[in-house]
MARVEX-839769 format. One record per residue: y negated, x, z of N, C-alpha, C, O in turn; residue in three letters. Coordinates in steps of 0.02 Angstrom, whole numbers, padded with zeros to 5 digits, always signed. Layout:
BEGIN
YXZYXZYXZYXZALA;...
This chain:
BEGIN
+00071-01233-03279+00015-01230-03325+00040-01234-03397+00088-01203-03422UNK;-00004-01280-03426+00027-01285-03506-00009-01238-03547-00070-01229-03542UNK;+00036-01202-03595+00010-01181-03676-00076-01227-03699-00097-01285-03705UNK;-00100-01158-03703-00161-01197-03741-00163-01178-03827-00129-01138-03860UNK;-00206-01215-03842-00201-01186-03915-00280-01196-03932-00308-01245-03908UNK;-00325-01141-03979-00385-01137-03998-00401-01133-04059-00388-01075-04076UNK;-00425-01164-04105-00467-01158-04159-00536-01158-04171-00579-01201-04161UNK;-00539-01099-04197-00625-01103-04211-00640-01069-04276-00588-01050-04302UNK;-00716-01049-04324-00721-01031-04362-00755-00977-04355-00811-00987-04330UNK;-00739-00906-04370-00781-00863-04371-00849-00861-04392-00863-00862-04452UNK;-00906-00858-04334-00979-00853-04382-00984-00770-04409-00959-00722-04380UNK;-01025-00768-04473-01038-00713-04515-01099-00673-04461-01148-00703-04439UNK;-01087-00612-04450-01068-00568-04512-00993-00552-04482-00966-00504-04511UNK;-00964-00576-04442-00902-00568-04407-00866-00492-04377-00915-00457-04363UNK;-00823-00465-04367-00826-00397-04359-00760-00387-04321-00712-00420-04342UNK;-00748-00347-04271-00687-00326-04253-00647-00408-04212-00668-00446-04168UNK;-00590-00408-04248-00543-00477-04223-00544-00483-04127-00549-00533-04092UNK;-00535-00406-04108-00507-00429-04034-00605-00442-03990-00618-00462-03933UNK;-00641-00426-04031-00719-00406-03999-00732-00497-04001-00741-00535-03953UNK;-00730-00513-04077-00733-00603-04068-00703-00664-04040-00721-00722-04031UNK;-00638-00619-04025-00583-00665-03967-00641-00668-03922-00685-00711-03925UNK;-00637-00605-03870-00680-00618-03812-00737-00649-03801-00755-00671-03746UNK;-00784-00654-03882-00842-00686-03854-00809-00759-03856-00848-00797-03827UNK;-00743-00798-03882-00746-00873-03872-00698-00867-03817-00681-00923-03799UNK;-00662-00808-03774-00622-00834-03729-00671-00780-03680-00660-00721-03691UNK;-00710-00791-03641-00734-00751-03581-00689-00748-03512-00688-00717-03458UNK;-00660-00788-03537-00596-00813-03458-00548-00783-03459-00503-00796-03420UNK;-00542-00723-03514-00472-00691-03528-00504-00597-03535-00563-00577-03538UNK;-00450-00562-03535-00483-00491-03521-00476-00477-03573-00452-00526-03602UNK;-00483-00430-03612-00497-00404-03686-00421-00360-03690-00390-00348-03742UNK;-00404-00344-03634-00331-00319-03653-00264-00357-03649-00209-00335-03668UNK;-00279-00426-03618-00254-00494-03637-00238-00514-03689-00182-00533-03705UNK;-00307-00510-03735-00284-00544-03793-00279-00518-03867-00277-00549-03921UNK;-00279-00429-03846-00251-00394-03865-00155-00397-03897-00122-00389-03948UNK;-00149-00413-03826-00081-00423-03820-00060-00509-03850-00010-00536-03875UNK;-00098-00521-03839-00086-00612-03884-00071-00583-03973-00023-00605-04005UNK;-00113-00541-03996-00127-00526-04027-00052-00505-04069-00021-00540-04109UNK;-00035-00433-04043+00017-00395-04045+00076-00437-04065+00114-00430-04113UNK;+00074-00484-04015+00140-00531-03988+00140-00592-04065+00187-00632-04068UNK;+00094-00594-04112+00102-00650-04165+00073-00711-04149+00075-00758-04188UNK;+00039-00715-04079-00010-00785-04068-00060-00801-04089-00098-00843-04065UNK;-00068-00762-04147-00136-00797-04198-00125-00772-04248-00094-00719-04256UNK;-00158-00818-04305-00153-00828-04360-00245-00841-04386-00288-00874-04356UNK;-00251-00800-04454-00326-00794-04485-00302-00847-04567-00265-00828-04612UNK;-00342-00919-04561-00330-00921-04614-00257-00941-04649-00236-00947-04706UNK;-00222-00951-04567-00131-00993-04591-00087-00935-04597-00026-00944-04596UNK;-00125-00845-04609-00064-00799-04598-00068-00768-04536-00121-00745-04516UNK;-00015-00765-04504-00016-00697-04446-00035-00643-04443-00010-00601-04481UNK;-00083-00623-04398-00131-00564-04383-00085-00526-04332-00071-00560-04283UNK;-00062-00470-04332-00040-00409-04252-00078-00382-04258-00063-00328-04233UNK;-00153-00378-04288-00194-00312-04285-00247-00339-04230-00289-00382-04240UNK;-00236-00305-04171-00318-00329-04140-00396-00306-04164-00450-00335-04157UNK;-00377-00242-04195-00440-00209-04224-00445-00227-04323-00460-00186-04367UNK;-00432-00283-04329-00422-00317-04405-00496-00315-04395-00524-00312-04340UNK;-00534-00319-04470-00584-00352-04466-00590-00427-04503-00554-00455-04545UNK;-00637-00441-04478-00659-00516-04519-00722-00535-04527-00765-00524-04484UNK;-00734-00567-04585-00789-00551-04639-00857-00601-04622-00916-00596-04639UNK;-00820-00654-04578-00849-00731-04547-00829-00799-04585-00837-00796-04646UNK;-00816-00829-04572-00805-00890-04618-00717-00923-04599-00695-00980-04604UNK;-00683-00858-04578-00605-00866-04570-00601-00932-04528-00649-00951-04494UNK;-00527-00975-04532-00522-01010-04462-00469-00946-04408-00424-00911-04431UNK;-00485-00947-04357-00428-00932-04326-00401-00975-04272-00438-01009-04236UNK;-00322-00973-04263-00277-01012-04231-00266-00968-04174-00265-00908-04188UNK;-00257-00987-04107-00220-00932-04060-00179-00987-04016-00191-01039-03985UNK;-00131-00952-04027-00104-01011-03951-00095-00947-03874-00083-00887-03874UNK;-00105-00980-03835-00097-00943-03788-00071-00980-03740-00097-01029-03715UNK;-00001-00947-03722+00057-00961-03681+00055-00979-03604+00001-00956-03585UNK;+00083-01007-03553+00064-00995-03513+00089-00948-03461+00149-00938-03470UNK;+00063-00913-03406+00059-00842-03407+00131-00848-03391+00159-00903-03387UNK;+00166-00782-03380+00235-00768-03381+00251-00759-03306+00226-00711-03277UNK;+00294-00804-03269+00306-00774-03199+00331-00720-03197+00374-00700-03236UNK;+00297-00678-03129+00295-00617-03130+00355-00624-03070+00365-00668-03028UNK;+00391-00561-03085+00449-00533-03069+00424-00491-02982+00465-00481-02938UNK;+00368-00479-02979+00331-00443-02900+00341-00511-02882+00335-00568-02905UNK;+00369-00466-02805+00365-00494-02754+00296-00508-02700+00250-00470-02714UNK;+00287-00533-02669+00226-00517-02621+00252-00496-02584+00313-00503-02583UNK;+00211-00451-02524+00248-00404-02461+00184-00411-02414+00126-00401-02432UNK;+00208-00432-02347+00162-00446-02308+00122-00359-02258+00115-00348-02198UNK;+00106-00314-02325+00118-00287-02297+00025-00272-02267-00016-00299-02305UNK;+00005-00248-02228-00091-00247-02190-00136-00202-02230-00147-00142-02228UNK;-00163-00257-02272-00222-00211-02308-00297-00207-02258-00306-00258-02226UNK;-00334-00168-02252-00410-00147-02231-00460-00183-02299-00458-00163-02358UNK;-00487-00217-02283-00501-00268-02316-00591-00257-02291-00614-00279-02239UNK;-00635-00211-02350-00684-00196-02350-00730-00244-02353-00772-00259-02310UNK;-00719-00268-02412-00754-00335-02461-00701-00396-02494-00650-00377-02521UNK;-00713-00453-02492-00705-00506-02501-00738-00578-02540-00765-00620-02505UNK;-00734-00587-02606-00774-00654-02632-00722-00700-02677-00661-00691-02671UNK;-00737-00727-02702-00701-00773-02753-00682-00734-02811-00643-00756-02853UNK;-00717-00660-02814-00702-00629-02891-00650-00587-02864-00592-00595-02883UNK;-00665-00541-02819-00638-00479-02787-00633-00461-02725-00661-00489-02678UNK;-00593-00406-02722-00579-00372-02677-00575-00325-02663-00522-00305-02685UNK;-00605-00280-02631-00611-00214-02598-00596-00186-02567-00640-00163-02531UNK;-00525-00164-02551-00476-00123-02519-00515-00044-02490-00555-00008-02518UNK;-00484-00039-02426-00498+00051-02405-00405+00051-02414-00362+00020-02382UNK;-00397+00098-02471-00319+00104-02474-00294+00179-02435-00319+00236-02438UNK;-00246+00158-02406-00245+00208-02348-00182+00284-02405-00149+00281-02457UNK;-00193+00324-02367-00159+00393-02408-00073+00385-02406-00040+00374-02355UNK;-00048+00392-02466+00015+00379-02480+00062+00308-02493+00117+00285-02478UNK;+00009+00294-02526+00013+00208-02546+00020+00214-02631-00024+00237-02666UNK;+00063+00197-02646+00058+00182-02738-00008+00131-02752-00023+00097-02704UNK;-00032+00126-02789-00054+00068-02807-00014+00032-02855+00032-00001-02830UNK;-00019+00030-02912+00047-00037-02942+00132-00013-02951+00144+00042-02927UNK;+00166-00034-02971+00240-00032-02981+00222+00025-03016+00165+00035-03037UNK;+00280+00074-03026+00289+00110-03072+00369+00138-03056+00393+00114-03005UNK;+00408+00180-03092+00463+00219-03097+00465+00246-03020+00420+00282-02999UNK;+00515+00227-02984+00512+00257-02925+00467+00219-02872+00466+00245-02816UNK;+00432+00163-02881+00411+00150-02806+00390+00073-02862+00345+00068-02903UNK;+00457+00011-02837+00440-00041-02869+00420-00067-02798+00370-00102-02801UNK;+00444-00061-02739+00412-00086-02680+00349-00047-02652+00340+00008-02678UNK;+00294-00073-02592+00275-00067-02564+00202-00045-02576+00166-00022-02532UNK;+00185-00053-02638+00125-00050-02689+00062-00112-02647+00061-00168-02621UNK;+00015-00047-02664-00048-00089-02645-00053-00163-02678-00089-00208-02655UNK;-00008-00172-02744-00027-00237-02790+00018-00273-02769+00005-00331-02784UNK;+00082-00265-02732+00134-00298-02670+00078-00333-02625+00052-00388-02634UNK;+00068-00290-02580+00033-00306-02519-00034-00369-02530-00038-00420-02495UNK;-00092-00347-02599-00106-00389-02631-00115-00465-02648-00158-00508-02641UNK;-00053-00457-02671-00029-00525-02689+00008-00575-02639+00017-00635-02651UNK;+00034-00536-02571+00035-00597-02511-00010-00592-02490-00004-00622-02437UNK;-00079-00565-02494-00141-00575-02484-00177-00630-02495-00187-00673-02452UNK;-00204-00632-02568-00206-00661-02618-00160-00681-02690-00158-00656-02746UNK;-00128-00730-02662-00069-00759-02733-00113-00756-02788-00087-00729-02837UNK;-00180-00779-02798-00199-00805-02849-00202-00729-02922-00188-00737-02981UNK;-00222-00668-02890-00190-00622-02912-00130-00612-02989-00135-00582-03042UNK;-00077-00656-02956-00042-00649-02983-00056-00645-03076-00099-00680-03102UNK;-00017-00602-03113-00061-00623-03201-00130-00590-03209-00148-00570-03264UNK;-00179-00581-03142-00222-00563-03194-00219-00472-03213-00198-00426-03179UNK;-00246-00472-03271-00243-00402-03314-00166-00370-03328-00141-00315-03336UNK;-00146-00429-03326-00060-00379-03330+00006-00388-03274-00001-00382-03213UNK;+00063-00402-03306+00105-00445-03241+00123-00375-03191+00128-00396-03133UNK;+00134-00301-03195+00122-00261-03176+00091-00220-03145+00113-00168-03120UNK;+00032-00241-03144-00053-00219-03123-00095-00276-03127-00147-00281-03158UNK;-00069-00317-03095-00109-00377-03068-00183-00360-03027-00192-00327-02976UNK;-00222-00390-03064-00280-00369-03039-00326-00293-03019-00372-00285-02980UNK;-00289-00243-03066-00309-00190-03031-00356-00149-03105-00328-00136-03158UNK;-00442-00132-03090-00457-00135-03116-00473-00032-03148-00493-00003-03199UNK;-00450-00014-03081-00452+00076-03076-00392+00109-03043-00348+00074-03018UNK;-00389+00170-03043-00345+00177-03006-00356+00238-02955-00393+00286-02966UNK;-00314+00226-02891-00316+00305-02853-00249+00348-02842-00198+00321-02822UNK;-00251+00409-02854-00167+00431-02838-00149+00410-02768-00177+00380-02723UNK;-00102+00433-02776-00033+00396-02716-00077+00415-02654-00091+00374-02611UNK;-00099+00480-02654-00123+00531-02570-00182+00528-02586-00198+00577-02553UNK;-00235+00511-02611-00313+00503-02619-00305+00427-02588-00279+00377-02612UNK;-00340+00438-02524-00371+00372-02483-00433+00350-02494-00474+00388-02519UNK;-00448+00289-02478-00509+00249-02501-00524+00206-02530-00477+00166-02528UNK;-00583+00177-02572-00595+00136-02586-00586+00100-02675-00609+00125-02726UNK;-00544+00032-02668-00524+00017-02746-00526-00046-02740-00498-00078-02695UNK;-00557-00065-02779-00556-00145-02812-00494-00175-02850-00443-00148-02874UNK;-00513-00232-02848-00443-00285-02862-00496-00351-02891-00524-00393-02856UNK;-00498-00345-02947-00522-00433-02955-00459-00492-02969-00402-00485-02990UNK;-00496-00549-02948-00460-00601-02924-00448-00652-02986-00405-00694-02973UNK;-00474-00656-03048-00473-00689-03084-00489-00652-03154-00537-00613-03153UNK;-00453-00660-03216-00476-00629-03287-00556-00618-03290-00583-00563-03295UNK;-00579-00663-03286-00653-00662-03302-00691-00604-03259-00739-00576-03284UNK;-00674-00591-03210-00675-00531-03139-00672-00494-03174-00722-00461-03187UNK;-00617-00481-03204-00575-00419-03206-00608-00389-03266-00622-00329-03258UNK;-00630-00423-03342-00657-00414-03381-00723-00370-03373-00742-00321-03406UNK;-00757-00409-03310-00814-00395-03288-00811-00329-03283-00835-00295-03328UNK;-00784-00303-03232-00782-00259-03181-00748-00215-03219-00778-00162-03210UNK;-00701-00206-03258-00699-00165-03314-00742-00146-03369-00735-00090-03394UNK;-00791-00190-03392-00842-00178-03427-00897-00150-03390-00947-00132-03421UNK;-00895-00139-03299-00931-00107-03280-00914-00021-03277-00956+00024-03272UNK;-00856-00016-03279-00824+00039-03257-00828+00080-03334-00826+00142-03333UNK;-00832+00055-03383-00850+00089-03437-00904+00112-03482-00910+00149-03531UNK;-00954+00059-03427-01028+00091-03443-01049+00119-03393-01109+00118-03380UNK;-01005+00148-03356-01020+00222-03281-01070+00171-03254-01124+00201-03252UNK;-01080+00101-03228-01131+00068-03195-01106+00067-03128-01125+00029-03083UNK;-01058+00113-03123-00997+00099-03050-01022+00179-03031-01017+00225-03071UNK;-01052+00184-02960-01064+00250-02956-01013+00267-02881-01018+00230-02832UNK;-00973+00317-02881-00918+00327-02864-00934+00367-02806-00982+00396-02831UNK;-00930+00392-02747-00943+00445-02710-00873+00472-02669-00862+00436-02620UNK;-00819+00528-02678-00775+00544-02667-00795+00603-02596-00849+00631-02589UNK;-00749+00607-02561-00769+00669-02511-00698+00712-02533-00644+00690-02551UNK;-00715+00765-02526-00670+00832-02577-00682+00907-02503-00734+00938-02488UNK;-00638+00910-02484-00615+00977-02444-00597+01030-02469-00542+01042-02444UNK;-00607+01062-02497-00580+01098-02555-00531+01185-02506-00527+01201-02446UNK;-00515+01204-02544-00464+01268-02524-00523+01328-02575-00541+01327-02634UNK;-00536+01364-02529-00601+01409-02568-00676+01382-02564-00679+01336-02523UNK;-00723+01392-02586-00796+01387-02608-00803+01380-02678-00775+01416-02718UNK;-00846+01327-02694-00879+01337-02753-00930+01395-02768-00955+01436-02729UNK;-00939+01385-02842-00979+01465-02853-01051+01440-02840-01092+01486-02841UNK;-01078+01376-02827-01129+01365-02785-01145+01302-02761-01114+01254-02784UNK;-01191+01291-02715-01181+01227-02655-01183+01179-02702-01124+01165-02714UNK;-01227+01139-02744-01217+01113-02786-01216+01120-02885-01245+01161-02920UNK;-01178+01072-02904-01184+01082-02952-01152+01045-03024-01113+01003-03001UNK;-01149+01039-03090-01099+01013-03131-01064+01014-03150-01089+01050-03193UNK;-00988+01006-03175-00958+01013-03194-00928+00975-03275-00902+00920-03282UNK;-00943+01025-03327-00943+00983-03376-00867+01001-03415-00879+01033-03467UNK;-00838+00997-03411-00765+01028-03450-00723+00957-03476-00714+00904-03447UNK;-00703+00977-03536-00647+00911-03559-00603+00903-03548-00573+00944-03582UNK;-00555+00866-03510-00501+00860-03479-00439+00826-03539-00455+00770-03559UNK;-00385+00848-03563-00339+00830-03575-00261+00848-03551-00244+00882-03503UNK;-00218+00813-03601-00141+00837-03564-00131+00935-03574-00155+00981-03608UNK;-00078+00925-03520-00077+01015-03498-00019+01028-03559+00035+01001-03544UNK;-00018+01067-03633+00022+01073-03661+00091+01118-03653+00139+01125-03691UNK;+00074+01149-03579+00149+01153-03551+00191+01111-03508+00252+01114-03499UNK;+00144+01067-03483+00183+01041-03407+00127+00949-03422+00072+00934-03399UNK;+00165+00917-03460+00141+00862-03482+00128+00804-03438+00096+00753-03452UNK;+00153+00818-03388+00139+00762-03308+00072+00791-03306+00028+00751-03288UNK;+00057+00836-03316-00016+00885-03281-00057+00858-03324-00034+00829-03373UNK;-00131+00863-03312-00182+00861-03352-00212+00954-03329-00200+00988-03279UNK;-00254+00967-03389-00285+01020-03377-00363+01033-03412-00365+00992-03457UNK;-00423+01069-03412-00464+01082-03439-00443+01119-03519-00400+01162-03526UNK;-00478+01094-03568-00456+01094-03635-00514+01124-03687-00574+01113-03675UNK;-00500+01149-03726-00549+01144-03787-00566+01057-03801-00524+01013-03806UNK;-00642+01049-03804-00659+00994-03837-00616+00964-03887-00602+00904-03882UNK;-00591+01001-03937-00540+00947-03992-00466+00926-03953-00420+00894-03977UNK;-00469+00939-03920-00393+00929-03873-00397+00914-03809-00351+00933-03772UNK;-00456+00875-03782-00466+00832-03726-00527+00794-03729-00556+00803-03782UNK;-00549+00763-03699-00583+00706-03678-00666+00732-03638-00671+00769-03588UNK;-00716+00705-03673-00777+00740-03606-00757+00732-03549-00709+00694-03548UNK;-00776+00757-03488-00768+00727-03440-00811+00784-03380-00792+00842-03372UNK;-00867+00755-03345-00904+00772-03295-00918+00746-03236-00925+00688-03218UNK;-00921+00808-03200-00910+00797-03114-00954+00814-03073-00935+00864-03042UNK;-01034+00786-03050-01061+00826-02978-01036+00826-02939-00987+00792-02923UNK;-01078+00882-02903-01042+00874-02849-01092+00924-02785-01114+00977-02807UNK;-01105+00911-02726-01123+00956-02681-01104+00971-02623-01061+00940-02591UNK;-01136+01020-02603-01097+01047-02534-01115+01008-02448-01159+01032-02413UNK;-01081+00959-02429-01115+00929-02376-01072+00984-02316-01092+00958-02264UNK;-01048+01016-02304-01002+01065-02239-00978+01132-02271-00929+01127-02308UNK;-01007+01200-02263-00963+01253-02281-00926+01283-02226-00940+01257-02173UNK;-00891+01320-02223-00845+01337-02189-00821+01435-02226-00833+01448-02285UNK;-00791+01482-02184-00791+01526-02224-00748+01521-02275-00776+01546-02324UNK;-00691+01500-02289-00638+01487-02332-00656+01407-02381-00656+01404-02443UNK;-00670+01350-02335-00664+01300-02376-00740+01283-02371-00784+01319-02347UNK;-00749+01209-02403-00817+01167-02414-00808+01110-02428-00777+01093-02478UNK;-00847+01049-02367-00834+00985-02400-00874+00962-02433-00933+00978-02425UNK;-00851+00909-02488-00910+00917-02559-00904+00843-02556-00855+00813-02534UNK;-00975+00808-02588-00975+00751-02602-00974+00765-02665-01010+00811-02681UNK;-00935+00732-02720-00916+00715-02782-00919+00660-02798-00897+00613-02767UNK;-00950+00658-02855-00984+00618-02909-00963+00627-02960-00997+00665-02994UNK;-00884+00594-02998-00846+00587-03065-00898+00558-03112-00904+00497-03111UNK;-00939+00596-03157-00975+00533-03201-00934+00490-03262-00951+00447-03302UNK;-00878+00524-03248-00817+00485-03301-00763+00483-03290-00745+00529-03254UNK;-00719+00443-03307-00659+00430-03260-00591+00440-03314-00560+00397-03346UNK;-00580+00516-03312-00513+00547-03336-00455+00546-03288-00464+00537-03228UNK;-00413+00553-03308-00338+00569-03242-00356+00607-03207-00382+00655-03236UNK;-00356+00611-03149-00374+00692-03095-00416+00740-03124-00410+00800-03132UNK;-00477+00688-03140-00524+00730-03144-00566+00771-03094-00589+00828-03103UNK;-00572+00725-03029-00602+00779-02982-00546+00823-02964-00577+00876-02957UNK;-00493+00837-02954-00441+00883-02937-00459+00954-02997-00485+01008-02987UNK;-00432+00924-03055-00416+00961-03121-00482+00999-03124-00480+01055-03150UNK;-00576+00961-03089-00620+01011-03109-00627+01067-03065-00640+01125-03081UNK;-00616+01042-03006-00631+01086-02935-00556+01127-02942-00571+01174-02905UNK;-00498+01139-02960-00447+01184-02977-00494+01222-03030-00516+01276-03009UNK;-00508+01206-03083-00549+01240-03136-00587+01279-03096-00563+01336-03093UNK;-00645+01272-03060-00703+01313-03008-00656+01354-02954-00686+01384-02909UNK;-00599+01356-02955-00575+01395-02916-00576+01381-02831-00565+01425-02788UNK;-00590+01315-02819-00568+01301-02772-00551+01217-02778-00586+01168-02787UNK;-00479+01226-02767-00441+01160-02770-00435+01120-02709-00433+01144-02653UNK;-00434+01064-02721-00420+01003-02662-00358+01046-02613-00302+01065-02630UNK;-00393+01052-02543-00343+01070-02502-00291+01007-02490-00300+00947-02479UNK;-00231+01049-02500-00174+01003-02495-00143+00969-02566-00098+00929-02560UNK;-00165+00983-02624-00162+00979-02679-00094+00996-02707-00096+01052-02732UNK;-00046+00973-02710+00039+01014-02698+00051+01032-02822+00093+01063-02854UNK;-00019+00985-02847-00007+00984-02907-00041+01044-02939-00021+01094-02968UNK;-00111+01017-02919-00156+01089-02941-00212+01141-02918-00260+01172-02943UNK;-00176+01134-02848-00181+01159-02787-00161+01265-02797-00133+01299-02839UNK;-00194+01277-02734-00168+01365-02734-00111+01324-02712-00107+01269-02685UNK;-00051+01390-02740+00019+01398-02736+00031+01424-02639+00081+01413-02605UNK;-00038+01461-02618-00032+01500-02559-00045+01459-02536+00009+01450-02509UNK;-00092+01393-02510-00139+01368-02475-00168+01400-02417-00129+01420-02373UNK;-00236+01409-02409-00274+01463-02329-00236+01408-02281-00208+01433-02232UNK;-00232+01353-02286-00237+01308-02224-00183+01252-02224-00196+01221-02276UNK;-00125+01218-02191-00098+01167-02218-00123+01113-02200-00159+01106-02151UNK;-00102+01063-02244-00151+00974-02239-00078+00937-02266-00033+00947-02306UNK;-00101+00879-02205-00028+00827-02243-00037+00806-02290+00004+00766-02312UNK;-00103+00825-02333-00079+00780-02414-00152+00808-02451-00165+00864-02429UNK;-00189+00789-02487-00224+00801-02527-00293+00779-02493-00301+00718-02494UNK;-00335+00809-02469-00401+00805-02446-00454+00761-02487-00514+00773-02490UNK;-00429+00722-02509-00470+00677-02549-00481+00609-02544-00433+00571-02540UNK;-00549+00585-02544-00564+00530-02504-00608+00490-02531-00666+00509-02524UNK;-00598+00428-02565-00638+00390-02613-00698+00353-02576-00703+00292-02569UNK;-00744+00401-02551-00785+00359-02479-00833+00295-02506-00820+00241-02480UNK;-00881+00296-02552-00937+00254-02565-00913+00223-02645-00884+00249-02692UNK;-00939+00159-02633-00950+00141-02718-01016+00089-02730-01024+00037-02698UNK;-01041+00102-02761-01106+00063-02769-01103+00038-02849-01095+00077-02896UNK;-01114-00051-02855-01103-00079-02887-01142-00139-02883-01165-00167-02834UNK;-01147-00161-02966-01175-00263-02946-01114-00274-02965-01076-00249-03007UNK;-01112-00327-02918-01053-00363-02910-01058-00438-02966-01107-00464-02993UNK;-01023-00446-02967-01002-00513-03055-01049-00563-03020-01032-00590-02967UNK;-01103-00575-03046-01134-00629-03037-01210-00596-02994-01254-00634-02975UNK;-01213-00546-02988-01274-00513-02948-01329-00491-02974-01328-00492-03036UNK;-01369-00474-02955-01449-00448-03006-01442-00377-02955-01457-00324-02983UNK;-01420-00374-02883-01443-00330-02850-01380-00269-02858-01329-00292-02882UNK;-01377-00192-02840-01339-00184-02833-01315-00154-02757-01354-00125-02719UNK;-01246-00164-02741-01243-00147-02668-01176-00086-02640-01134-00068-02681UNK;-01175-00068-02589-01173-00029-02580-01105-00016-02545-01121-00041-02491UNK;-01038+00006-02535-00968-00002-02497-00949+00059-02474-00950+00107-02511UNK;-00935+00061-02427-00910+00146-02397-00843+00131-02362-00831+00076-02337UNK;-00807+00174-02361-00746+00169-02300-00736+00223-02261-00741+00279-02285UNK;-00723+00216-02207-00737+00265-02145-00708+00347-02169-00673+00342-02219UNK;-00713+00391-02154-00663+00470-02158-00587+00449-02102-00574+00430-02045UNK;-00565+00464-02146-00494+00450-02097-00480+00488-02043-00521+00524-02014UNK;-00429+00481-02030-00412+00534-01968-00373+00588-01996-00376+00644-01969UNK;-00339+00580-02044-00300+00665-02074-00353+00700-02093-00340+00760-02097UNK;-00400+00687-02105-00460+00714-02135-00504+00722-02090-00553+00752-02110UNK;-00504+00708-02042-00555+00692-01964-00528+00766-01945-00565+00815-01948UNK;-00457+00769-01923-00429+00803-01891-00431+00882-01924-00422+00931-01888UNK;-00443+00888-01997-00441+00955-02021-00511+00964-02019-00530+01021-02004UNK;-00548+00926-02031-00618+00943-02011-00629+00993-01927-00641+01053-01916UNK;-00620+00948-01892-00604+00962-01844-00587+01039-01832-00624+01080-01804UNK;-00542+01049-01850-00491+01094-01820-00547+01149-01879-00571+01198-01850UNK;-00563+01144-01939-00618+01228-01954-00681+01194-01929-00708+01192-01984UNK;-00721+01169-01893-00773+01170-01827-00733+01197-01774-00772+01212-01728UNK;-00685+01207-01762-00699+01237-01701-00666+01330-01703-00667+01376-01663UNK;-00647+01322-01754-00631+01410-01808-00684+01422-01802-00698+01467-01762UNK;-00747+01382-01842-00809+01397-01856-00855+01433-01787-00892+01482-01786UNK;-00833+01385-01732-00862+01413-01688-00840+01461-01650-00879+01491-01613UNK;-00803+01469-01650-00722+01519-01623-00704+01574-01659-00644+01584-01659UNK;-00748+01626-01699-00700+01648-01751-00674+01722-01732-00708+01769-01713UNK;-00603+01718-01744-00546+01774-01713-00520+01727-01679-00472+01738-01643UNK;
């Protein structure tokens, strides 16, 4: 693929540089050409711009060249994705528990965005040579359901959905303890933990982020409760970090989890079950679930029959 190059003239009243990229490149993601940006590939007017958030007044020319994309250093890995949903934009993974999703420090193999991409090559480049196509994310031991768009314009999309909460999320949560009641909200601001900086924790407002969580009680149990959760905003471990806050943490939670645990679980009881969404190009919106697993089947299981058994 060859270098393209674009000229056009800003119409007035003009306004943030990286906001007017996107309306003349819709085929590219806004954190794309961000990085065009950064990198010295445009010019306002014959001088070089690195500011994506420059403003401009209308009237400017701007120049961009844009490169063609950079071969990516991932490998593909043939390795068996569960393959929910399927179109020309995206893809809808049930990602199974203890799966990375992209490369990072410590696990450059065997990443959901590996598996991915001998899936779908076409993948490759979009949103980032690193995080190809990946538009959210789930921790390593939270199983379930995550999208992958297939092309910039996807990805744009589906990120611009995910930031106007038009993505409604439904998580299943086992928790270690009871909430202080069957249902309810959780409104607390989540930022970094100023002792233990891998951590996130609940914060004073000036030192974290809003961030709110429903949530209700679909199974109690005397010790635990399984909860359907409803993130209405999408912080780092936010459903973990709120339900630790309420005093009862994701059973199996090894981060911010009880130190005692009542019960052991091979990993974190957390389960990205439903997502309801219009999909890029839809008027309607529809509806995706992925089954309850079996590590999660099986602890269910096992307090039903405590429940009925008890001593």
């Amino acid at each position: 693929m060859n270098e393209r190059r674009l000229r056009f003239v800003v119409s007035p009243p003009g306004g943030r540089l990286d906001r007017i990229l996107v309306g003349q490149l819709p085929d590219l993601s806004r954190t794309r050409l961000q990085a065009l940006v950064r990198e010295g590939k445009l010019a306002v007017d014959g001088a070089v711009v690195t500011r994506p958030g420059a403003h401009l007044e209308g009237g400017e020319t701007v120049d961009l060249l844009i490169p063609p994309p950079v071969d990516s250093s991932l490998q593909p890995e043939p390795i068996p994705l569960e393959i929910v949903f399927e179109n020309a934009d995206l893809l809808i993974v049930n990602k199974p528990a203890g799966m990375v999703v992209h490369p990072s420090a410590g696990h450059d193999r065997g990443t959901l965005v590996h598996a991915a991409l001998a899936h779908s090559p076409d993948l490759r480049g979009v949103g980032g040579e690193l995080r190809p196509g990946v538009v959210h994310r789930l921790d390593k031991d939270t199983s379930g359901l995550i999208l992958l768009a297939k092309h910039d314009a996807a990805h744009r999309a589906l990120q611009r959905l995910f930031k106007d909460r038009s993505v409604e999320k439904t998580y299943l949560a086992l928790t270690d303890g009871l909430p202080p009641s069957p249902q309810g909200r959780i409104e607390a601001p989540i930022g970094r933990d100023p002792r233990q900086r891998q951590r996130m924790s609940v914060t004073a407002p000036a030192r974290g982020r809003e961030a709110v969580t429903d949530y209700r009680t679909r199974e109690a149990f005397a010790q635990h409760a399984l909860l359907e959760v409803h993130p209405l905003t999408g912080r780092t471990h936010q459903i973990r970090v709120h339900l630790a806050f309420l005093k009862c943490p994701v059973l199996g939670d090894r981060v911010y989890g009880n130190k005692r645990p009542s019960l052991a679980a091979p990993r974190q009881m957390l389960h990205a079950w439903r997502l309801r969404l219009c999909l890029p190009g839809d008027d309607q919106a529809r509806e995706f679930e992925a089954p309850v697993p079996d590590d999660l089947q099986a602890v269910l299981a096992l307090l039903r029959s405590q429940q009925r058994s008890p001593g």
